[in-house]
Backbone bond lengths (Angstrom), bond angles and torsions (degrees), N, CA, C in turn:
res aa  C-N    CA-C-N  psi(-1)  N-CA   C-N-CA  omega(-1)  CA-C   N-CA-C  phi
1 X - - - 1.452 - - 1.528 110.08 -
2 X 1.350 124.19 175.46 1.174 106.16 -156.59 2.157 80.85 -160.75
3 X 1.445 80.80 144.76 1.942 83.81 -171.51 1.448 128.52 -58.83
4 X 1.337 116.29 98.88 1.268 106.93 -173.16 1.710 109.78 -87.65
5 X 1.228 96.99 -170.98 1.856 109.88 -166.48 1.334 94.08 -131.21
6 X 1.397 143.29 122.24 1.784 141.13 -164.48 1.429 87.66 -115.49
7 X 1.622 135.57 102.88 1.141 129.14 123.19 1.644 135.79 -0.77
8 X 1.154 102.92 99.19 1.943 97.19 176.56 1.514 114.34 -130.72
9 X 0.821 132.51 172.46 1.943 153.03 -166.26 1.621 79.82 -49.67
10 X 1.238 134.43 -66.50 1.724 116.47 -147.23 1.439 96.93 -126.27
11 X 1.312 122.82 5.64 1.686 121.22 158.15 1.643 112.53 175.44
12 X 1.201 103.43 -112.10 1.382 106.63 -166.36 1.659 103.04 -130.52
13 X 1.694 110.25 152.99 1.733 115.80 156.50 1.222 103.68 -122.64
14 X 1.390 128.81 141.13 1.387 119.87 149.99 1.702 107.42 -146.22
15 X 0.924 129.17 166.57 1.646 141.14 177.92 1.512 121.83 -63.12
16 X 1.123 123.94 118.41 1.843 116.73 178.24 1.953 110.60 -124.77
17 X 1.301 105.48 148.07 1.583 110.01 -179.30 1.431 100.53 -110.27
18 X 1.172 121.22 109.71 1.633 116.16 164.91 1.083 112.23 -86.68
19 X 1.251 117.57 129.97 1.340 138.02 115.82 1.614 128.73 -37.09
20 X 1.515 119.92 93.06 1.187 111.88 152.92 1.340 144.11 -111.23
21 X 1.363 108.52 166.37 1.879 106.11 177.19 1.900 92.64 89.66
22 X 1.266 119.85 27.07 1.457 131.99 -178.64 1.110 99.90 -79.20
23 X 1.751 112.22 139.95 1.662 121.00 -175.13 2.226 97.30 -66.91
24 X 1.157 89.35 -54.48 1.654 83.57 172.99 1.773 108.84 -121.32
25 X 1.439 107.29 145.97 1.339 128.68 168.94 1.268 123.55 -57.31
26 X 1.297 151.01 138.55 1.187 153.42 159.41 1.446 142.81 139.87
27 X 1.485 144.01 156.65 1.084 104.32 -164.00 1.577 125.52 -95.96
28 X 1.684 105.63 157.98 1.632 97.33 -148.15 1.924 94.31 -126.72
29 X 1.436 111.81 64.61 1.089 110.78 162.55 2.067 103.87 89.18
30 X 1.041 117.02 -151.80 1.829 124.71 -175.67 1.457 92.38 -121.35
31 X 1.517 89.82 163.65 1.470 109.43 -173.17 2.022 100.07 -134.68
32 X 1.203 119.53 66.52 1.958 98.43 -155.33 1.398 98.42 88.70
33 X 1.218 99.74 -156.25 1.321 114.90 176.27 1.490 112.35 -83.92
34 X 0.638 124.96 11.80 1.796 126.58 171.68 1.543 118.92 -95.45
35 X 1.494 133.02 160.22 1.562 130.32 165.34 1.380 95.72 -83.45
36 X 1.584 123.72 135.45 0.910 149.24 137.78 1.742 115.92 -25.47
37 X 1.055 135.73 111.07 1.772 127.67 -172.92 1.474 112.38 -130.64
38 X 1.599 134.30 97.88 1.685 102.78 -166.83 1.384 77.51 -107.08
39 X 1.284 110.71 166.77 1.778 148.03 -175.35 1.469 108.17 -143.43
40 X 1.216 101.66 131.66 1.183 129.94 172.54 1.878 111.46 -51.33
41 X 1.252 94.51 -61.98 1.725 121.13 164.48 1.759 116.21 -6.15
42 X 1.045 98.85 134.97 1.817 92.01 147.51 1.245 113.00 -98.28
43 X 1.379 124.15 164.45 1.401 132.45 -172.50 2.012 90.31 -93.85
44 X 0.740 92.76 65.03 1.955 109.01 166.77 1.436 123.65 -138.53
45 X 1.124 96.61 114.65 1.784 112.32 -176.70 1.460 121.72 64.81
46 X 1.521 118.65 18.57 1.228 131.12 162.02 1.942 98.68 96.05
47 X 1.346 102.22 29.38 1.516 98.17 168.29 1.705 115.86 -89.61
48 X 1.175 112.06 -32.66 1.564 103.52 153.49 1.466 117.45 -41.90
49 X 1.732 106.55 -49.17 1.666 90.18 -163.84 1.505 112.92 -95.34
50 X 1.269 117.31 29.09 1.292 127.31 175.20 1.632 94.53 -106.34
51 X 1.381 136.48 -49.73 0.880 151.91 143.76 1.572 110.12 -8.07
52 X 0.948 129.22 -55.05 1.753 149.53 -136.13 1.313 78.23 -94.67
53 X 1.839 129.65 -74.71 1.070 137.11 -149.87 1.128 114.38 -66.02
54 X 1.566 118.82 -29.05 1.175 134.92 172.52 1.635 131.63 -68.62
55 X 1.074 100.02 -40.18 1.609 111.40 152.32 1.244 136.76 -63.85
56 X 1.410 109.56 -45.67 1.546 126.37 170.31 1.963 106.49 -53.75
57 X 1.502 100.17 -60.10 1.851 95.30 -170.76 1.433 94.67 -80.85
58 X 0.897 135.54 -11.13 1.831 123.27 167.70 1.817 96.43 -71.53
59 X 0.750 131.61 -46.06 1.698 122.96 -160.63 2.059 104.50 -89.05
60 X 1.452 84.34 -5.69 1.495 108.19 -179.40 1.996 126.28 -87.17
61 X 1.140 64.31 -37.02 1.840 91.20 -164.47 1.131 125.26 61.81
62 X 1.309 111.59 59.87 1.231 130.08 -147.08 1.777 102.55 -152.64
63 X 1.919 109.22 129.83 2.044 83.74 -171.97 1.563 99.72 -98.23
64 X 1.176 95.95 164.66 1.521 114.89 -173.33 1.493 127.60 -16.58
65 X 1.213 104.64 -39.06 1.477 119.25 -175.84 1.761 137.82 -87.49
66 X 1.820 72.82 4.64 1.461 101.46 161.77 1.424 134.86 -75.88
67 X 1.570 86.81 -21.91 1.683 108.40 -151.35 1.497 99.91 -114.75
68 X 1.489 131.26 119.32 1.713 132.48 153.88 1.124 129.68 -131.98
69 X 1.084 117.07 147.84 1.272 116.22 154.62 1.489 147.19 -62.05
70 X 1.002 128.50 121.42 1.153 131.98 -154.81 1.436 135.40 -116.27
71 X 1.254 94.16 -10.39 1.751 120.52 167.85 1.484 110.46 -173.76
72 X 1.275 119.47 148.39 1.524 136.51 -179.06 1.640 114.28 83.24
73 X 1.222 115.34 30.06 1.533 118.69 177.52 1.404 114.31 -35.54
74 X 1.048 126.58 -24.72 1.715 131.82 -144.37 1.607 98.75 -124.46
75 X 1.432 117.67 -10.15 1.801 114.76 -164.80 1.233 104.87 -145.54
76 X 1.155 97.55 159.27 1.516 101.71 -176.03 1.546 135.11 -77.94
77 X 1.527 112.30 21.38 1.576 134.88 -163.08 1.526 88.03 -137.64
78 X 1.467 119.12 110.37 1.362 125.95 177.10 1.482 116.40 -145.95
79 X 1.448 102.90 140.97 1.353 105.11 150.10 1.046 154.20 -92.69
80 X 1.560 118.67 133.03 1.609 121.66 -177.52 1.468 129.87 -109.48
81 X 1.178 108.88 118.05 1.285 122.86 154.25 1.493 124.75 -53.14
82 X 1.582 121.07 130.82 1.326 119.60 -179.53 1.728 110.30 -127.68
83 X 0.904 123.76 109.82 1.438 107.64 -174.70 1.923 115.65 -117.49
84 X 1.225 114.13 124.09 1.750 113.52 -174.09 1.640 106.06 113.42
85 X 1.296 93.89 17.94 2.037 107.61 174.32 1.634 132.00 -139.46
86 X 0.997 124.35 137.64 1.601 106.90 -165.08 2.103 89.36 -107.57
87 X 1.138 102.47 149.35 1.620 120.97 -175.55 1.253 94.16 -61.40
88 X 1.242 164.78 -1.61 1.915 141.64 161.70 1.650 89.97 -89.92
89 X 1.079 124.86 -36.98 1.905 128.44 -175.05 1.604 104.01 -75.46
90 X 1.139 112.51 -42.62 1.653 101.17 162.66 1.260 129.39 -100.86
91 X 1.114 136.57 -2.38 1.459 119.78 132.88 1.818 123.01 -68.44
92 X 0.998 127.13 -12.92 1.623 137.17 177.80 1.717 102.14 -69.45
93 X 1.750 97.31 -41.16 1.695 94.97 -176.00 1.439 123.14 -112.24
94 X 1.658 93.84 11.13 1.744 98.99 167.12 1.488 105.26 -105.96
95 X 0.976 128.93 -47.79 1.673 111.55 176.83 1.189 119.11 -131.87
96 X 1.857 98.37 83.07 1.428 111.23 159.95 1.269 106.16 -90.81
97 X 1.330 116.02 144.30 1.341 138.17 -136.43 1.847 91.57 -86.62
């Protein structure tokens, strides 16, 4: 399978695998069907997934409060919500090569 971008009412969902406790942050290509996400973070007390959100609307251009999670709070296979982006504009600014 290969990473798709899911169209929704006020932007986009698609699936991400973090990587945490990564020497550098950012996103580093697909993992499966998911974006690849490393964080600096430990996965303790939801600083990974503050982490997560933070990376995603930075590579987005998009501020924080655009960006959630939407399933897998606790693991490293999650879903994200994107809202204020259409799916050809966020895949264009998540994995440029």
């Amino acid at each position: 399978m290969a990473f798709t971008v899911t169209p929704r009412d006020a932007g986009v969902r698609f699936a991400v695998h973090v990587q945490p406790r990564a020497k550098r942050p950012g996103i580093d290509g697909t993992h499966g069907d998911a974006l690849r996400v490393r964080v600096h973070a430990p996965p303790v007390e939801g600083a990974a997934n503050a982490a997560v959100v933070a990376v995603i609307a930075d590579a987005l251009g998009l501020p924080t409060r655009a960006v959630r999670i939407v399933a897998g709070q606790s693991g490293r296979q999650k879903l994200v919500d994107v809202d204020g982006i259409d799916a050809p504009a966020a895949l264009a600014r998540l994995l440029i090569p």
